[in-house]
Biopython code that builds the backbone (N, CA, C, O; Angstrom):
import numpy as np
from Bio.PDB.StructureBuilder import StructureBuilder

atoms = [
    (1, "UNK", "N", (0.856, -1.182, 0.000)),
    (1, "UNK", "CA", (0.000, 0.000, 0.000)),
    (1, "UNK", "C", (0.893, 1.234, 0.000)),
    (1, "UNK", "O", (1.925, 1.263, 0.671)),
    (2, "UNK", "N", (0.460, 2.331, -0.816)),
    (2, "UNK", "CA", (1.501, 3.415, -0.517)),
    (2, "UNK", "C", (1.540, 4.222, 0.437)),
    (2, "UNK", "O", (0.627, 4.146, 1.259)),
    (3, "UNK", "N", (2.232, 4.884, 0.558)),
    (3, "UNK", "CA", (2.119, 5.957, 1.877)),
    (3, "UNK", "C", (1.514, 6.985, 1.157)),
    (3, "UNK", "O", (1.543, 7.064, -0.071)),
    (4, "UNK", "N", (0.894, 7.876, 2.003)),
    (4, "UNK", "CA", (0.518, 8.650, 1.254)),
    (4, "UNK", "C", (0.551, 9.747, 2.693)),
    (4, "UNK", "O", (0.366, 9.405, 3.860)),
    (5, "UNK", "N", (0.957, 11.669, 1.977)),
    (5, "UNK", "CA", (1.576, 12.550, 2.989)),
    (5, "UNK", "C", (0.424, 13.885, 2.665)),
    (5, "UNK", "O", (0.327, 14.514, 1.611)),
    (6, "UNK", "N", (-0.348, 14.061, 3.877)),
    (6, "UNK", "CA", (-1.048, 15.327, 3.489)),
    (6, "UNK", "C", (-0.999, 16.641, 4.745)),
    (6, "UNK", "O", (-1.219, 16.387, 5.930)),
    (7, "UNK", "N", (-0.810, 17.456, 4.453)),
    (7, "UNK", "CA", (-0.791, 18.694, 5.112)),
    (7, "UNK", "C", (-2.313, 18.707, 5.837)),
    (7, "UNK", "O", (-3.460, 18.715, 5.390)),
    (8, "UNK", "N", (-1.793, 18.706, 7.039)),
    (8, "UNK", "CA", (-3.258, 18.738, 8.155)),
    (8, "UNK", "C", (-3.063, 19.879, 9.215)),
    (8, "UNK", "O", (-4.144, 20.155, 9.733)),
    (9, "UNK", "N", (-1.845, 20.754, 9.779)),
    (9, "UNK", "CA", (-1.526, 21.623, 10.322)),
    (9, "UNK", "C", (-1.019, 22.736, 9.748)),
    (9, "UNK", "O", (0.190, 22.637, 9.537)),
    (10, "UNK", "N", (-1.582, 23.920, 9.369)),
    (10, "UNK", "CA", (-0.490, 25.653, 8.826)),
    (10, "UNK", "C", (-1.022, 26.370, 9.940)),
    (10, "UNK", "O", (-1.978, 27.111, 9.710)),
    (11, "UNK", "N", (-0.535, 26.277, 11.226)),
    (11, "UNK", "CA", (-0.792, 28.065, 11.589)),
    (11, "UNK", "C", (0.444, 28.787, 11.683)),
    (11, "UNK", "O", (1.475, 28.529, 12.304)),
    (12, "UNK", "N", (0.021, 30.070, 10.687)),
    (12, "UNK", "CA", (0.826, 31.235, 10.531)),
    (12, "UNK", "C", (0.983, 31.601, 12.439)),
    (12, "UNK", "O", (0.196, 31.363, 13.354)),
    (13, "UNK", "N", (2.476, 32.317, 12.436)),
    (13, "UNK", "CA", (2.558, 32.944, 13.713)),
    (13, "UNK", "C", (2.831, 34.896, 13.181)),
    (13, "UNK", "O", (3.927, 35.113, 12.664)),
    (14, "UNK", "N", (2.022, 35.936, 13.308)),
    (14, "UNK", "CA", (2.576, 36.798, 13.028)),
    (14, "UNK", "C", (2.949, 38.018, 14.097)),
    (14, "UNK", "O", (2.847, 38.039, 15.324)),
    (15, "UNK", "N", (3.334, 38.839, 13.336)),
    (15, "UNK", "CA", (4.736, 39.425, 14.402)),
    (15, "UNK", "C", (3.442, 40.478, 15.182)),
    (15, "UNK", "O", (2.336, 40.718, 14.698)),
    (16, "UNK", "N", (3.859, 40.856, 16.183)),
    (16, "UNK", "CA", (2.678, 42.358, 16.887)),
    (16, "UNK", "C", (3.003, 43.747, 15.946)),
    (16, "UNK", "O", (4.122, 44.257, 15.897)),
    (17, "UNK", "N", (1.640, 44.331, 15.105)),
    (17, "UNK", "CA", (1.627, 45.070, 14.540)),
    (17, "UNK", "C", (2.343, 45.123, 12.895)),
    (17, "UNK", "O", (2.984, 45.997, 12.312)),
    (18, "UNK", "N", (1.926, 43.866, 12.531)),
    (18, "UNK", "CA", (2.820, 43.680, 11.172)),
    (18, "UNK", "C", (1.599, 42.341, 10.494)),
    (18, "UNK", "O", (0.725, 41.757, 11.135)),
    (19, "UNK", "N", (1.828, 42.240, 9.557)),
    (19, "UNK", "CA", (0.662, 41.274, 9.013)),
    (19, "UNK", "C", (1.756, 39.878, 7.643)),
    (19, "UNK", "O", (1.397, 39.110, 6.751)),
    (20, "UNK", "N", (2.833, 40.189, 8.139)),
    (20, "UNK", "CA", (4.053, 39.363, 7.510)),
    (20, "UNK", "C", (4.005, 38.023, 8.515)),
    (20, "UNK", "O", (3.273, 38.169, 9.494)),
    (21, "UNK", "N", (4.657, 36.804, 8.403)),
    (21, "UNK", "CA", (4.346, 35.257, 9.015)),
    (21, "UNK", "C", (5.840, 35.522, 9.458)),
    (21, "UNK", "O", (6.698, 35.944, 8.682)),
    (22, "UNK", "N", (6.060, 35.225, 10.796)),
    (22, "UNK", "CA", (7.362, 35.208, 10.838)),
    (22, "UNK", "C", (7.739, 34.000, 11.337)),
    (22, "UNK", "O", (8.906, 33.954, 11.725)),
    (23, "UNK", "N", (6.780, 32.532, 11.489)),
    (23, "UNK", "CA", (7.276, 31.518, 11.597)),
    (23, "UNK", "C", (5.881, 30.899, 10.781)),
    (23, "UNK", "O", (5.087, 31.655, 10.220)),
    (24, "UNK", "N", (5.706, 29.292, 10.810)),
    (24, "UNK", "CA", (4.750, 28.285, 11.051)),
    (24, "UNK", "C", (4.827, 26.992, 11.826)),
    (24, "UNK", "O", (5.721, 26.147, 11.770)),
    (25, "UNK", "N", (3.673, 26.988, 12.598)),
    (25, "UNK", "CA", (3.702, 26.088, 12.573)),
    (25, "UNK", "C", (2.925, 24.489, 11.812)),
    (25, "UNK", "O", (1.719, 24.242, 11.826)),
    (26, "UNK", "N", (3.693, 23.863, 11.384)),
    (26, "UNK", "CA", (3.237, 22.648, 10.230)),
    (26, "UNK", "C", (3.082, 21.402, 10.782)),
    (26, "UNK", "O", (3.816, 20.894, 11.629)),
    (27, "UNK", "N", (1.706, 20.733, 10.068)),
    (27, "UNK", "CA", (1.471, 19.320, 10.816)),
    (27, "UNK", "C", (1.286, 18.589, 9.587)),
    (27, "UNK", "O", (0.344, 18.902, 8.859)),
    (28, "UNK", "N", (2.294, 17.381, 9.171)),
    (28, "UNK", "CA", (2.220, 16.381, 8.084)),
    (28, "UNK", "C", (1.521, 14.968, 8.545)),
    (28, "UNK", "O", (2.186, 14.273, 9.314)),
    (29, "UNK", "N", (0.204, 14.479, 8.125)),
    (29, "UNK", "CA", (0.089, 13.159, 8.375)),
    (29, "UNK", "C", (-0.007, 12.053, 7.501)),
    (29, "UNK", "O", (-0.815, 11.728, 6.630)),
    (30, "UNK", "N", (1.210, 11.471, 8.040)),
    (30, "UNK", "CA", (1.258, 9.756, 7.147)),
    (30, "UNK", "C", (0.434, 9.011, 7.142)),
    (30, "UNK", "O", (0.088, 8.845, 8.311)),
    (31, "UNK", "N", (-0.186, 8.363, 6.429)),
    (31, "UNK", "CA", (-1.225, 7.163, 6.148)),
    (31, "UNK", "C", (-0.790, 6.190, 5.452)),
    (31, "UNK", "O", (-0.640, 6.234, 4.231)),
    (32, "UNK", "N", (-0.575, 5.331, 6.093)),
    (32, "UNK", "CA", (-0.086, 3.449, 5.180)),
    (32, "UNK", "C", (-1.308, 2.446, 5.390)),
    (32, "UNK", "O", (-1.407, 1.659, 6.331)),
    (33, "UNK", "N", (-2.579, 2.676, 3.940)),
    (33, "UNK", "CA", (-3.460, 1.717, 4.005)),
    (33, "UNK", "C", (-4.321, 2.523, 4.253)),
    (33, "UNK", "O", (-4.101, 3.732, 4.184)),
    (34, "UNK", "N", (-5.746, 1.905, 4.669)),
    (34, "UNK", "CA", (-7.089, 2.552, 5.007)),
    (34, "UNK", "C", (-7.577, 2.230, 6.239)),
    (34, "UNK", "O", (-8.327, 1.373, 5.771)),
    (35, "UNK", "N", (-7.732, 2.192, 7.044)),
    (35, "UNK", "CA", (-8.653, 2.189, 8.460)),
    (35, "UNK", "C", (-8.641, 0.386, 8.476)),
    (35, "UNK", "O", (-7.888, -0.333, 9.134)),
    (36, "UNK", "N", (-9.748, -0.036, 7.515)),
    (36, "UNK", "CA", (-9.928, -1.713, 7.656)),
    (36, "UNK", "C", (-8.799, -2.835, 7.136)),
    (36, "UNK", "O", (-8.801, -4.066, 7.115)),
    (37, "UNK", "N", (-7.825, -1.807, 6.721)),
    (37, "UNK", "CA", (-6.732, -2.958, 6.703)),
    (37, "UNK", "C", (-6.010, -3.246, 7.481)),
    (37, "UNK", "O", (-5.915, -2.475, 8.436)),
    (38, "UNK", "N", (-5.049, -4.628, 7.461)),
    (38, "UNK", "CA", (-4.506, -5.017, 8.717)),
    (38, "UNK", "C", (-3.214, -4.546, 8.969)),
    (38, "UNK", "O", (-2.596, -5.020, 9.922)),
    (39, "UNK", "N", (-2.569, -3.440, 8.061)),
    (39, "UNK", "CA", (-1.524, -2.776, 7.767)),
    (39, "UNK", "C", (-1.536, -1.653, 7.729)),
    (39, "UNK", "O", (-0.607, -1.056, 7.183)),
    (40, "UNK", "N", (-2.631, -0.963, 8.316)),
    (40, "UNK", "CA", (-2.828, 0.406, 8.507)),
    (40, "UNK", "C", (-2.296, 1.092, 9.324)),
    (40, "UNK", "O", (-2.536, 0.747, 10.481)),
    (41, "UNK", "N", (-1.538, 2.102, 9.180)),
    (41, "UNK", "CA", (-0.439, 3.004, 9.928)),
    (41, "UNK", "C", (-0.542, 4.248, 9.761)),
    (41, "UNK", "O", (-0.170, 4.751, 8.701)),
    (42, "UNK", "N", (-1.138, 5.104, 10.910)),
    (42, "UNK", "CA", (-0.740, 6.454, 10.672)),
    (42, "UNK", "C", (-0.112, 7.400, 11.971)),
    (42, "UNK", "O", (-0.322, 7.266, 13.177)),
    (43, "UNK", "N", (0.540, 8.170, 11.420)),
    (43, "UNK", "CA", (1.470, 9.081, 12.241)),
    (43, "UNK", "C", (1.306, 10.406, 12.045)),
    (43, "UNK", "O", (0.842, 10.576, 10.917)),
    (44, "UNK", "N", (1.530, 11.787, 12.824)),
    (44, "UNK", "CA", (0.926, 12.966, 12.778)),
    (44, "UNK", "C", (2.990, 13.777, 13.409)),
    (44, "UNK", "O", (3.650, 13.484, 14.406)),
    (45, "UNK", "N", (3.310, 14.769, 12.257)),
    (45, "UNK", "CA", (4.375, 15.091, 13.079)),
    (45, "UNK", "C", (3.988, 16.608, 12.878)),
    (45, "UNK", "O", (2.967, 16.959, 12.286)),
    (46, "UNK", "N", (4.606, 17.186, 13.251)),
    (46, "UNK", "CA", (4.281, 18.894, 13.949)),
    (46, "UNK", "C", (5.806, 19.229, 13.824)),
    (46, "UNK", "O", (6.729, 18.489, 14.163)),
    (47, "UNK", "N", (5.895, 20.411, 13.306)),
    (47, "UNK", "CA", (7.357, 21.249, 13.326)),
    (47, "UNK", "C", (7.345, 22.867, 13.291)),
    (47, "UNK", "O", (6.605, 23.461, 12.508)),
    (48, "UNK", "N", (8.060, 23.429, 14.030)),
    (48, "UNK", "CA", (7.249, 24.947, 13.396)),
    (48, "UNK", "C", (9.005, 25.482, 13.059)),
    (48, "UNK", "O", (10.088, 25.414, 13.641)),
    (49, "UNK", "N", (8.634, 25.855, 12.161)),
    (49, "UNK", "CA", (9.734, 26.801, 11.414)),
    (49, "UNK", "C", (9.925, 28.743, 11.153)),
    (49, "UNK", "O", (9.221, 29.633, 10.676)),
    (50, "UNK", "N", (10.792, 28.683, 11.554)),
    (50, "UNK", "CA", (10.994, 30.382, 11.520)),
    (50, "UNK", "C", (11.789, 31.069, 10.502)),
    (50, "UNK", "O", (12.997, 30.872, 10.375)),
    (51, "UNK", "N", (11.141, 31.839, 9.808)),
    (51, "UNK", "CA", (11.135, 32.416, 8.616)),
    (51, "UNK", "C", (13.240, 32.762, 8.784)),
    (51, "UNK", "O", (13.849, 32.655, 7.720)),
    (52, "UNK", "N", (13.751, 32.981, 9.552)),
    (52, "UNK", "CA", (15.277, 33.292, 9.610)),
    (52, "UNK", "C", (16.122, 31.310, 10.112)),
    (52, "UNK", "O", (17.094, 31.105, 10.840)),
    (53, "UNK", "N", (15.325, 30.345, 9.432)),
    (53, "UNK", "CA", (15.909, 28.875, 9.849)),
    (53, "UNK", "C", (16.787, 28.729, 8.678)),
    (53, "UNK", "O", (16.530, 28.721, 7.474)),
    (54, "UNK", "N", (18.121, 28.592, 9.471)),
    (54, "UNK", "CA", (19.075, 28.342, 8.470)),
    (54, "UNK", "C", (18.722, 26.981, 6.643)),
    (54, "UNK", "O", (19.210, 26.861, 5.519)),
    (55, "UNK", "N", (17.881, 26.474, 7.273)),
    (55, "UNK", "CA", (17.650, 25.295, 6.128)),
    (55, "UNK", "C", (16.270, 25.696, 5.270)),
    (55, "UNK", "O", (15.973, 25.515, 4.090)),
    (56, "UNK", "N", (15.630, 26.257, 6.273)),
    (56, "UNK", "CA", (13.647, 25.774, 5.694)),
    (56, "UNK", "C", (13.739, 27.741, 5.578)),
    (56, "UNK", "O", (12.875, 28.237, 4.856)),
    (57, "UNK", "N", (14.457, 28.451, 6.071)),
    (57, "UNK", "CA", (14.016, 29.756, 6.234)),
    (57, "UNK", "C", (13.087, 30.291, 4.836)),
    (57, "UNK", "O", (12.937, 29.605, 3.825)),
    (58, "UNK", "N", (12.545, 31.604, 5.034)),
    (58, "UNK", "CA", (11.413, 32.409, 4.083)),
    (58, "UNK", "C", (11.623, 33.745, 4.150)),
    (58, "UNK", "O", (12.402, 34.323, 4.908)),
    (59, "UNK", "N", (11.000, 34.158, 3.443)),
    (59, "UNK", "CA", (10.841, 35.622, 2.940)),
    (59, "UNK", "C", (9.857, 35.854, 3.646)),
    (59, "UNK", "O", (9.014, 34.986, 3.876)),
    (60, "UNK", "N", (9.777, 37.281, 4.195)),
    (60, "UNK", "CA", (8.098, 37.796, 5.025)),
    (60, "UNK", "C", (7.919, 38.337, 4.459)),
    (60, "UNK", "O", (8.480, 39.315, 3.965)),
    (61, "UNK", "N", (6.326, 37.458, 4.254)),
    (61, "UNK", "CA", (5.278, 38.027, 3.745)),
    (61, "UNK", "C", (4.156, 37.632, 4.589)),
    (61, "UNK", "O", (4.160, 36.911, 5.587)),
    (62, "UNK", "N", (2.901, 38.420, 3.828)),
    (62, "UNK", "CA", (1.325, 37.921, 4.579)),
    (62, "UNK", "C", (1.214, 36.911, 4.553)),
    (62, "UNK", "O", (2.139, 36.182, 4.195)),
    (63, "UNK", "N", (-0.331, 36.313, 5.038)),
    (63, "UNK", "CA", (-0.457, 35.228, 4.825)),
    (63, "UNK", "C", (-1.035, 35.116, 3.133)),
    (63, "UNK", "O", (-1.052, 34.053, 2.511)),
    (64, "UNK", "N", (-1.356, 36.058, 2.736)),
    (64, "UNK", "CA", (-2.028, 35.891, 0.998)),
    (64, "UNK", "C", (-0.964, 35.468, -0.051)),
    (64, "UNK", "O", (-1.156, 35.050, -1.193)),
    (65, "UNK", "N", (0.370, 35.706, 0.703)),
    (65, "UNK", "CA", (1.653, 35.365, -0.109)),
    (65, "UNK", "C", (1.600, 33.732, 0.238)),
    (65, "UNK", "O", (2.602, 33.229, -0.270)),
    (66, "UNK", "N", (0.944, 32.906, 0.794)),
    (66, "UNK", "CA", (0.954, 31.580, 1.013)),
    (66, "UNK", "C", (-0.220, 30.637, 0.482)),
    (66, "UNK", "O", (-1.056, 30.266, 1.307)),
    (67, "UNK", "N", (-0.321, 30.271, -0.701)),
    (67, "UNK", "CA", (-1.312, 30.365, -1.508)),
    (67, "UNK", "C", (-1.234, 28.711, -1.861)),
    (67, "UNK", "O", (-2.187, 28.431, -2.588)),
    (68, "UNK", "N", (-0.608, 27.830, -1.644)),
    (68, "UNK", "CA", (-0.325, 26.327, -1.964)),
    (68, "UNK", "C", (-0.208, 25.522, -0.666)),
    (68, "UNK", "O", (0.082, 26.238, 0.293)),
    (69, "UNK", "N", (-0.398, 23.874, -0.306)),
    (69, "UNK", "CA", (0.205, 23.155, 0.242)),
    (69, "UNK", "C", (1.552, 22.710, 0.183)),
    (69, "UNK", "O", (2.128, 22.330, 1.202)),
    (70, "UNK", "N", (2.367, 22.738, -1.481)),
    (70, "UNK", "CA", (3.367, 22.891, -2.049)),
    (70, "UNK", "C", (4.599, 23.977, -1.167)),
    (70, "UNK", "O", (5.775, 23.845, -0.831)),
    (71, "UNK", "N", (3.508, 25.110, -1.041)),
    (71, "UNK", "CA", (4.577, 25.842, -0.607)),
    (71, "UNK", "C", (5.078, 25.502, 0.937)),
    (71, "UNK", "O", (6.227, 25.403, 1.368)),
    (72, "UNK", "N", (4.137, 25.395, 1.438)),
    (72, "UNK", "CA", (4.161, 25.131, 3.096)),
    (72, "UNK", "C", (4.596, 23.897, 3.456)),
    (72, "UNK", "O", (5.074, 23.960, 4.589)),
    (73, "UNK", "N", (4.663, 22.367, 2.817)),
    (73, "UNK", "CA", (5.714, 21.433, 2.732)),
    (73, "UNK", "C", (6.873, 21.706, 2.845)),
    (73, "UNK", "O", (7.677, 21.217, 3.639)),
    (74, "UNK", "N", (7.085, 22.698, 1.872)),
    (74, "UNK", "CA", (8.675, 22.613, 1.165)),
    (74, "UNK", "C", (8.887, 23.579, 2.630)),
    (74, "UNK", "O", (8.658, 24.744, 2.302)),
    (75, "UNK", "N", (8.990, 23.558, 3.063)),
    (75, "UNK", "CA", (9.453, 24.246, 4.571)),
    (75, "UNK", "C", (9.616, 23.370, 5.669)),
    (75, "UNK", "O", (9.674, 23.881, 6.788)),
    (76, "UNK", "N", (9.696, 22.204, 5.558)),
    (76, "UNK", "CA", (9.692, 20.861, 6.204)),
    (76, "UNK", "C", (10.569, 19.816, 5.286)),
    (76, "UNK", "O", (10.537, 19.667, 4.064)),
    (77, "UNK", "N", (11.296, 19.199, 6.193)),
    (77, "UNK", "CA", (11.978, 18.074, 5.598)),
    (77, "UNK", "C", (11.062, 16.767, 5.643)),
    (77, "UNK", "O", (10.633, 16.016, 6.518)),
    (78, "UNK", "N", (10.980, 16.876, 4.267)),
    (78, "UNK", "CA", (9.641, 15.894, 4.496)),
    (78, "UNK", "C", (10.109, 14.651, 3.802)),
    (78, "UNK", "O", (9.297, 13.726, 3.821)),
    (79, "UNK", "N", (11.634, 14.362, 2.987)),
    (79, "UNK", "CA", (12.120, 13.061, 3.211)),
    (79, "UNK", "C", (12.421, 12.463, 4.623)),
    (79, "UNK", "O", (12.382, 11.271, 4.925)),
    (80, "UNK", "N", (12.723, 13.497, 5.410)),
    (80, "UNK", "CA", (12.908, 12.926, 7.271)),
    (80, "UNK", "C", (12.243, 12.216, 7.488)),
    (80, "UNK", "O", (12.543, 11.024, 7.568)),
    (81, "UNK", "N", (10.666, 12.852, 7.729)),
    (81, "UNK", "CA", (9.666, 12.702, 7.885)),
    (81, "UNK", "C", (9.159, 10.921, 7.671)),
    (81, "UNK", "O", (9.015, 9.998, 8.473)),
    (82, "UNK", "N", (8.954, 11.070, 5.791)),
    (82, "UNK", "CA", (9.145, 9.884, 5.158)),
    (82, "UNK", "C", (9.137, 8.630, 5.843)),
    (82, "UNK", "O", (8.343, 7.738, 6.143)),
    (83, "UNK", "N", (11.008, 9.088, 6.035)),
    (83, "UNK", "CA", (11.728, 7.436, 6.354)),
    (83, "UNK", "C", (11.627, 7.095, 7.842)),
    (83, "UNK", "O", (11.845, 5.938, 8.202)),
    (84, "UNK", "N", (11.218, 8.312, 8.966)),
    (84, "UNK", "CA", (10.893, 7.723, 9.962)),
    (84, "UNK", "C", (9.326, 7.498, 10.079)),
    (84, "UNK", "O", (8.990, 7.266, 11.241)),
    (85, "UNK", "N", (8.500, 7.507, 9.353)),
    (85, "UNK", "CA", (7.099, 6.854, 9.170)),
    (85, "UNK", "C", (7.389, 5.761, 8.921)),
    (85, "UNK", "O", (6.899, 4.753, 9.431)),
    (86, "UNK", "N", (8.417, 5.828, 7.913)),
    (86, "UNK", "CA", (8.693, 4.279, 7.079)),
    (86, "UNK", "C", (9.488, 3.245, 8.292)),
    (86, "UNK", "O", (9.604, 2.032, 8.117)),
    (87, "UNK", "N", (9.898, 3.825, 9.288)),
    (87, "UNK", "CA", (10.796, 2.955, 10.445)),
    (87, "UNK", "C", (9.342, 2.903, 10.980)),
    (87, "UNK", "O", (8.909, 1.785, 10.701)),
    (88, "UNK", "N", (8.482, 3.570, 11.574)),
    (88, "UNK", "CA", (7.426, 3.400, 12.614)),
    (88, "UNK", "C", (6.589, 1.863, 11.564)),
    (88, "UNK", "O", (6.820, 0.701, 11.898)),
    (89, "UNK", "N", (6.047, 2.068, 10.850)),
    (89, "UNK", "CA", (5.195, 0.929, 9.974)),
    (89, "UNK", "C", (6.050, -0.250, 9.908)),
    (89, "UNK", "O", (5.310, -1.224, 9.774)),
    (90, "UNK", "N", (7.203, -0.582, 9.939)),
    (90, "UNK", "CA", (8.249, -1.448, 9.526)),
    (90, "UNK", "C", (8.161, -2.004, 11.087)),
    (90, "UNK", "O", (7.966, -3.208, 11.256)),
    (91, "UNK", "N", (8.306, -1.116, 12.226)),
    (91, "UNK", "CA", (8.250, -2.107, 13.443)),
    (91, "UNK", "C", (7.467, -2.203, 14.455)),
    (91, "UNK", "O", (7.831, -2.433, 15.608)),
    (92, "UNK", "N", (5.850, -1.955, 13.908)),
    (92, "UNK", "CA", (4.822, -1.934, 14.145)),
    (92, "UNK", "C", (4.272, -3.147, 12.893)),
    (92, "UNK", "O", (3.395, -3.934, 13.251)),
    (93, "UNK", "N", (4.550, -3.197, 12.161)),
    (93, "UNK", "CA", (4.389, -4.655, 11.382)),
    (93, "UNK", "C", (4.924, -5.570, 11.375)),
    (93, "UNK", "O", (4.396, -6.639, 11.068)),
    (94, "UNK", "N", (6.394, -5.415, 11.782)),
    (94, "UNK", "CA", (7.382, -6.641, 12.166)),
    (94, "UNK", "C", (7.450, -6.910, 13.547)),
    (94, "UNK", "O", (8.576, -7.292, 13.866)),
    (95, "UNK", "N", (6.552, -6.841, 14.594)),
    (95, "UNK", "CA", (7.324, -7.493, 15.720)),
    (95, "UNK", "C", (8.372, -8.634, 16.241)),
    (95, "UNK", "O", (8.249, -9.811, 15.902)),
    (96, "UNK", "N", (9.410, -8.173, 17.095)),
    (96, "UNK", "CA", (9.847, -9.139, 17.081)),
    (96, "UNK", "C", (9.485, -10.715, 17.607)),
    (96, "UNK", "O", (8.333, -11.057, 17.874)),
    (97, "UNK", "N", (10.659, -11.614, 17.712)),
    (97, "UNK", "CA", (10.148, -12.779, 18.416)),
    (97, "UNK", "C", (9.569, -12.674, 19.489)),
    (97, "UNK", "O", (9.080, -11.675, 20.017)),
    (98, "UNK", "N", (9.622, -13.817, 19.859)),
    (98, "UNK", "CA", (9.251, -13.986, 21.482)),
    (98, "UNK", "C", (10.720, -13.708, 22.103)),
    (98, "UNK", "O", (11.760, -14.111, 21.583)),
    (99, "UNK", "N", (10.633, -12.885, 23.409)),
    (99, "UNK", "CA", (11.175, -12.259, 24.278)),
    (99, "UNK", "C", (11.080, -13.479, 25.589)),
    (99, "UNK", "O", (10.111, -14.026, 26.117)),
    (100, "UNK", "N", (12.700, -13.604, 25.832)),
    (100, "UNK", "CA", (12.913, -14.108, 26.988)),
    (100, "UNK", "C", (13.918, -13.663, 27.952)),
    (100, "UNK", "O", (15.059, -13.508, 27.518)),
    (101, "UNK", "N", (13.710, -13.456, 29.062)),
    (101, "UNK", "CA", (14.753, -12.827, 30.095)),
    (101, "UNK", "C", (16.349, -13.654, 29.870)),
    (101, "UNK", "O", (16.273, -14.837, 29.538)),
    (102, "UNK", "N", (17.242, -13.270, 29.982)),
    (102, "UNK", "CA", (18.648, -13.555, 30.255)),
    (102, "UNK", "C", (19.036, -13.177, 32.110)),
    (102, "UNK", "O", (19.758, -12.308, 32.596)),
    (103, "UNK", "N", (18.213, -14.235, 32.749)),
    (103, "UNK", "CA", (18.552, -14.265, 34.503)),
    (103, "UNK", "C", (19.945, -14.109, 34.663)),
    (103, "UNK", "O", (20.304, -13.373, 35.583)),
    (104, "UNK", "N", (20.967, -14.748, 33.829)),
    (104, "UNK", "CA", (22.184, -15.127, 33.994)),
    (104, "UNK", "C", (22.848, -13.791, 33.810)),
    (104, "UNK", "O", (24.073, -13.855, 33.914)),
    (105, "UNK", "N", (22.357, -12.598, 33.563)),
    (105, "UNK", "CA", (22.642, -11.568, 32.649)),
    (105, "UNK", "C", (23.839, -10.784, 34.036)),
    (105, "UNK", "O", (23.244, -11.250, 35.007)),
    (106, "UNK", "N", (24.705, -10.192, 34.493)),
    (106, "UNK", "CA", (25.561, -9.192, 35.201)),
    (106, "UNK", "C", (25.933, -8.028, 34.767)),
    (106, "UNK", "O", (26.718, -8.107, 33.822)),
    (107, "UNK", "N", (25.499, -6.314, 35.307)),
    (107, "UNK", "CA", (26.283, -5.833, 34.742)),
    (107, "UNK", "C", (27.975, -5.759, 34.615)),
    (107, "UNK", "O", (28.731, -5.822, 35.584)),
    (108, "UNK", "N", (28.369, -5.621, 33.296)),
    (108, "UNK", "CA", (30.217, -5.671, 33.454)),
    (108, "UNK", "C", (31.114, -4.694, 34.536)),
    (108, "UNK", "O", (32.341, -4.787, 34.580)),
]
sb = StructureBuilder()
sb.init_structure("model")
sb.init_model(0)
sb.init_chain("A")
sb.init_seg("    ")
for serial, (resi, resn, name, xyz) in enumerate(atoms, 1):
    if name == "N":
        sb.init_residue(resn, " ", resi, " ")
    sb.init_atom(name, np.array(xyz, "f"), 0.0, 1.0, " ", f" {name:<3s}", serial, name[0])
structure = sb.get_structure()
């Protein structure tokens, strides 16, 4: 099933007496599958970014200058994101064996 990534969190933070965004905060949620499957996985991550962030940083503007989901992604590392969804589904579907104590165990 694919993953699939949709923008569910934008709140603009703006400055006192100015109508420019000088951060966001962003919420991406992963979905692997649909509700009734037995492989269904979803995860919700939250990041807020400030328009002066060395990596994700922006230009201030209003909020009318923010006109896409496109745009407000790309302000998030959203291969990160990705591959630790892709670790959460991977060991939430793989559990391991059966677990047995080591009594004999000392710390060194």
């Amino acid at each position: 099933m694919a993953i699939v990534a949709d923008l569910t969190t934008a709140v603009p933070y703006l400055s006192t007496g100015t109508t420019n965004v000088y951060a966001w905060e962003i919420g991406v949620t992963f979905t692997n599958g649909v509700p009734a499957d037995s492989d269904y996985y979803q995860s919700e991550f939250f990041t807020t970014v400030e328009f002066d962030d060395p990596n994700y940083g922006f230009s201030l503007v209003g909020t009318s200058g923010w006109t896409t989901q496109d745009q407000l992604t790309a302000l998030v590392d959203m291969d990160h994101y990705s591959a630790v969804f892709e670790e959460q589904v991977t060991s939430v579907s793989t559990p391991p064996g059966e677990l047995t104590a080591v009594t004999g165990y000392s710390v060194p």
